[in-house]
C-alpha positions in Angstrom: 121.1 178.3 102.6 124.0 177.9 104.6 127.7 176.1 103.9 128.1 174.3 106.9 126.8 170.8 106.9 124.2 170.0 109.5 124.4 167.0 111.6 122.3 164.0 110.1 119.7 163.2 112.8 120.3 159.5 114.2 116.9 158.6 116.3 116.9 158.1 120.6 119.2 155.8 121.2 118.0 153.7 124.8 120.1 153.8 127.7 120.0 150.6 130.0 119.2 151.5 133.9 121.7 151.7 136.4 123.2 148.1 137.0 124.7 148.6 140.5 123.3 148.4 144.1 122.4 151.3 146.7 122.7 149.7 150.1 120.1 151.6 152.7 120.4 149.5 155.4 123.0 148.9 158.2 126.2 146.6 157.6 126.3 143.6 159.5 129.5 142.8 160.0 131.4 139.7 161.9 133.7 139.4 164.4 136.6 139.4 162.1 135.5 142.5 160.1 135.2 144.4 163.4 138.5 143.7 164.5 139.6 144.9 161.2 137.5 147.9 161.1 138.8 149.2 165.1 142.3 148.7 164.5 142.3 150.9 160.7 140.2 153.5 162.3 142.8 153.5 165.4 145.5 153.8 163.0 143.9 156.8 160.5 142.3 158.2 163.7 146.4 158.4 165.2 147.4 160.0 162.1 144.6 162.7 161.8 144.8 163.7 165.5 149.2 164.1 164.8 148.0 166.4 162.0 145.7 168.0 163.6 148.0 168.9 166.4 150.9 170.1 163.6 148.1 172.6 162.1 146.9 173.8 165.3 150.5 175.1 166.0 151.9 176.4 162.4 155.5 177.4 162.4 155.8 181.0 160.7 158.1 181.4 157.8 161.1 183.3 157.8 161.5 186.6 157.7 162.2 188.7 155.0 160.4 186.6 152.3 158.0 188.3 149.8 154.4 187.0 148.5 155.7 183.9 146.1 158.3 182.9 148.6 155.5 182.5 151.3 153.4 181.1 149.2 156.2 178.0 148.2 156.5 177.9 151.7 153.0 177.0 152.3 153.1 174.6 149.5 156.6 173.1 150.6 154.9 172.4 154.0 151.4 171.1 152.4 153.8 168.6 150.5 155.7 167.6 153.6 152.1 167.0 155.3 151.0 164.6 152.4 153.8 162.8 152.4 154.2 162.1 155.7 150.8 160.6 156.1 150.5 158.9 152.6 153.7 156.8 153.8 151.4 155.0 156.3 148.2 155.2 154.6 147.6 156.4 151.3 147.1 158.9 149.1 143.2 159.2 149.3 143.2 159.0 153.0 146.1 161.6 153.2 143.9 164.3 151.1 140.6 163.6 153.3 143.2 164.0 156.5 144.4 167.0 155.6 141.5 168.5 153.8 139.4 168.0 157.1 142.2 169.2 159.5 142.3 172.2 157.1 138.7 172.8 157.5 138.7 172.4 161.7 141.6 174.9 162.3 139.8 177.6 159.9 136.3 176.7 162.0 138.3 177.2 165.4 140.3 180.3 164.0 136.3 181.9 163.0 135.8 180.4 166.7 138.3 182.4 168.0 137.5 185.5 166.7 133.9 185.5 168.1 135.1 184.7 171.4 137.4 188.0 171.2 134.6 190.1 170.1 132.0 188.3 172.8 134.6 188.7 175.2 135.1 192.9 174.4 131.5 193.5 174.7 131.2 191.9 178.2 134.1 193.8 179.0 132.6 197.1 178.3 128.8 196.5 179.7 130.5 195.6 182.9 132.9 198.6 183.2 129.5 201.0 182.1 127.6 200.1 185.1 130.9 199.8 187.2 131.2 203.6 186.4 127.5 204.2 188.1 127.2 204.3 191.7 124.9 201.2 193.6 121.5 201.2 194.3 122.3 200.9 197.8 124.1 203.9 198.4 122.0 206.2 196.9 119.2 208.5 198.3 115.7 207.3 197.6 114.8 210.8 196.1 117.2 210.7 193.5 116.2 207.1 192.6 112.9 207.9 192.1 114.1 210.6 189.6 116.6 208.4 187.8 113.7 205.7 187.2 112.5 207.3 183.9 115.9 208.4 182.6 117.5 205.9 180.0 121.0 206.0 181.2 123.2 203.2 182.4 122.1 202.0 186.4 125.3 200.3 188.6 124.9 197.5 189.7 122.2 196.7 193.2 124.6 196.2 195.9 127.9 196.5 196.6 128.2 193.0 197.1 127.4 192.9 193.8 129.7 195.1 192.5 132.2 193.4 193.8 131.5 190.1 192.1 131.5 191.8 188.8 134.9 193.7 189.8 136.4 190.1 189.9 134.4 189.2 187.1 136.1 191.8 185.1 139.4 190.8 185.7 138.8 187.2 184.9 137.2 188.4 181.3 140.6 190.6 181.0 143.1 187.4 181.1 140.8 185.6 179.0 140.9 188.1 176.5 144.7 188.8 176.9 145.5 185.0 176.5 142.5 184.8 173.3 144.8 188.0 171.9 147.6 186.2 172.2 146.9 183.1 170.4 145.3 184.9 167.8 148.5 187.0 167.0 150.3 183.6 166.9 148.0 182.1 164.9 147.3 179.3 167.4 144.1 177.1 167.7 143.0 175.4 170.5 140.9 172.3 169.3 139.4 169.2 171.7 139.0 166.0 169.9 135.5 165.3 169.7 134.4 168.3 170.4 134.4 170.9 174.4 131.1 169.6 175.0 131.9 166.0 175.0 134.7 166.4 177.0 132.8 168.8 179.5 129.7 166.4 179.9 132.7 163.5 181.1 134.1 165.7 183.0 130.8 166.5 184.7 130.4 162.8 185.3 133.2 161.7 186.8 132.5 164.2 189.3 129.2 163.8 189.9 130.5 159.8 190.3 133.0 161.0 192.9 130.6 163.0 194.8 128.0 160.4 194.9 130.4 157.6 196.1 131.8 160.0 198.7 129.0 161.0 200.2 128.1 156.8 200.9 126.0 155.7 198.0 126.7 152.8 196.1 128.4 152.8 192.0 125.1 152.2 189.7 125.8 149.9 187.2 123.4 149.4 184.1 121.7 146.3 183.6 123.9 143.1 182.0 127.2 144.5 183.4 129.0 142.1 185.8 131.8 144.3 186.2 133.1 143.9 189.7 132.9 146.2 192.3 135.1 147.6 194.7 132.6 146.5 197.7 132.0 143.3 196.4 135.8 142.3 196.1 137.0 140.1 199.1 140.1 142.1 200.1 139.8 146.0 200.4 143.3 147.7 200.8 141.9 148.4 204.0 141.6 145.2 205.6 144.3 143.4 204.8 145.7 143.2 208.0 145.5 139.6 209.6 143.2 138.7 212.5 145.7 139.6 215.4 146.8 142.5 213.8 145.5 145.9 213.9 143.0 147.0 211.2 144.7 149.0 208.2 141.8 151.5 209.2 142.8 153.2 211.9 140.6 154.5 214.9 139.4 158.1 213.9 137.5 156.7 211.2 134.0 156.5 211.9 132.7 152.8 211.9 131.7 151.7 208.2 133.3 154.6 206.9 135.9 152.6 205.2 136.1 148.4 205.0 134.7 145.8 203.0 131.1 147.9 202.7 130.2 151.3 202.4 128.6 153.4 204.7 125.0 154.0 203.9 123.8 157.4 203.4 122.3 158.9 206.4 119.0 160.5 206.6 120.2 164.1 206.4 123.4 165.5 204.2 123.7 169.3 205.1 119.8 169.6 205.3 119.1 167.5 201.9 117.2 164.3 202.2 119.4 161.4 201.6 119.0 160.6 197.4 118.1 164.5 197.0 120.9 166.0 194.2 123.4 168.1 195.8 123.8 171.5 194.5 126.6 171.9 191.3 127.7 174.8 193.8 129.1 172.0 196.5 132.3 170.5 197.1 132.2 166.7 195.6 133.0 165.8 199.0 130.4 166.3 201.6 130.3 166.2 205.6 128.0 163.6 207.4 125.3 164.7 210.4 124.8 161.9 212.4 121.5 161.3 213.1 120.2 161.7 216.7 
């Protein structure tokens, strides 16, 4: 038998379910609550992006200074950060902030790094088969005995060649500029992400090319938004009755008024309506027909 005293058994003691309630569906908010809602995530969505911008371009520390001294650096400028945004939010909202900016400059940094490597490797497949004469200029007997050798071919042509020559030097100054920031520990972020902001891009110049090559804006159902052809004065005709049209004579007719020009029935040998290459200029010349 042993000295210690056990503990005296007491029975299962019931534990009431959970009192609260999960919420699975979407909020529906009024008016009023959405007001409120936009203008606090304007507000937090201003201070993250200021953060954001401040980690994305860290200051170095002095010179000189040994392992603890960087280290209360780093924690002297981690302070500085929370305060900052806890004086116009608060605490809670200044730890998500920060923790989150933390997190996206250490995903671009990783980001970074790839790039440098996927940029190194291009480098070097291009400058193999730069080394290696073209296809075209050599002799058909000594292609045939190259065919089965597993060595590195040049490139077909040497209009080809020369496309990757200039290819080469564009992957150089990327990868001098990627080298750079990476020494100065700089990160290059887009708010809301490259692709977002590429797709916009894309469409606003696909708009542009459309409208300038006569088509009409296309607006999605329920919008009344006006239009610039429907308005009733174009800055181009604003000139009275007995005065001279703002538009002057080299324009074509409907080219530029209070209508746009329909699209004709050939655009550089692709039916009117037919997508334009990405290749092509937004802007496009007009055949006229007949």
């Amino acid at each position: 038998m042993t000295a210690v005293k056990l503990r005296q058994w007491h029975g299962v003691k019931p534990v009431p379910g959970p009192s609260g309630a999960a919420i699975k569906t979407r909020l529906r908010t009024t008016p009023e609550d959405d007001t409120v809602l936009d203008a606090v995530a304007e507000h937090v969505g201003r201070l993250r992006r200021a953060d954001l911008a401040r980690v994305c371009r860290p200051v170095p520390p002095g010179p000189g200074l040994d392992d603890e001294a960087e280290r209360q650096a780093r924690r002297d400028v981690l302070n500085a950060r929370k305060q900052t945004i806890t004086a116009e939010s608060s605490s809670r909202w200044a730890g998500t902030i920060i923790r989150a900016n933390d997190d996206q400059y250490r995903l671009a940094r990783q980001s970074q790094a790839r790039h440098i490597v996927s940029l190194g490797a291009a480098i070097s497949s291009i400058e193999k088969r730069l080394a290696q004469p073209t296809g075209d200029m050599l002799a058909r007997e000594y292609c045939k005995t190259r065919k089965g050798q597993p060595r590195t071919k040049g490139y077909a042509t040497q209009a080809e060649r020369f496309q990757k020559q200039r290819r080469l030097q564009s992957l150089r100054a990327e990868l001098g500029r990627a080298m750079a920031d990476r020494d100065d520990k700089l990160a290059r972020v887009v708010d809301g992400g490259k692709r977002l902001a590429k797709t916009r891009h894309e469409a606003a110049a696909t708009v542009i090319g459309r409208r300038a090559q006569g088509y009409k804006a296309r607006r999605r159902e329920g919008v009344t938004r006006t239009r610039p052809e429907d308005r009733v004065v174009r800055a181009t005709n604003q000139a009275g009755s007995g005065q001279s049209q703002a538009t002057s004579s080299r324009h074509r007719p409907r080219m530029r008024g209070s209508e746009s020009r329909p699209p004709g029935r050939n655009v550089r040998g692709y039916w009117a309506g037919q997508p334009l290459p990405r290749h092509w200029p937004a802007v496009a010349i007009f055949i006229r027909n007949g």
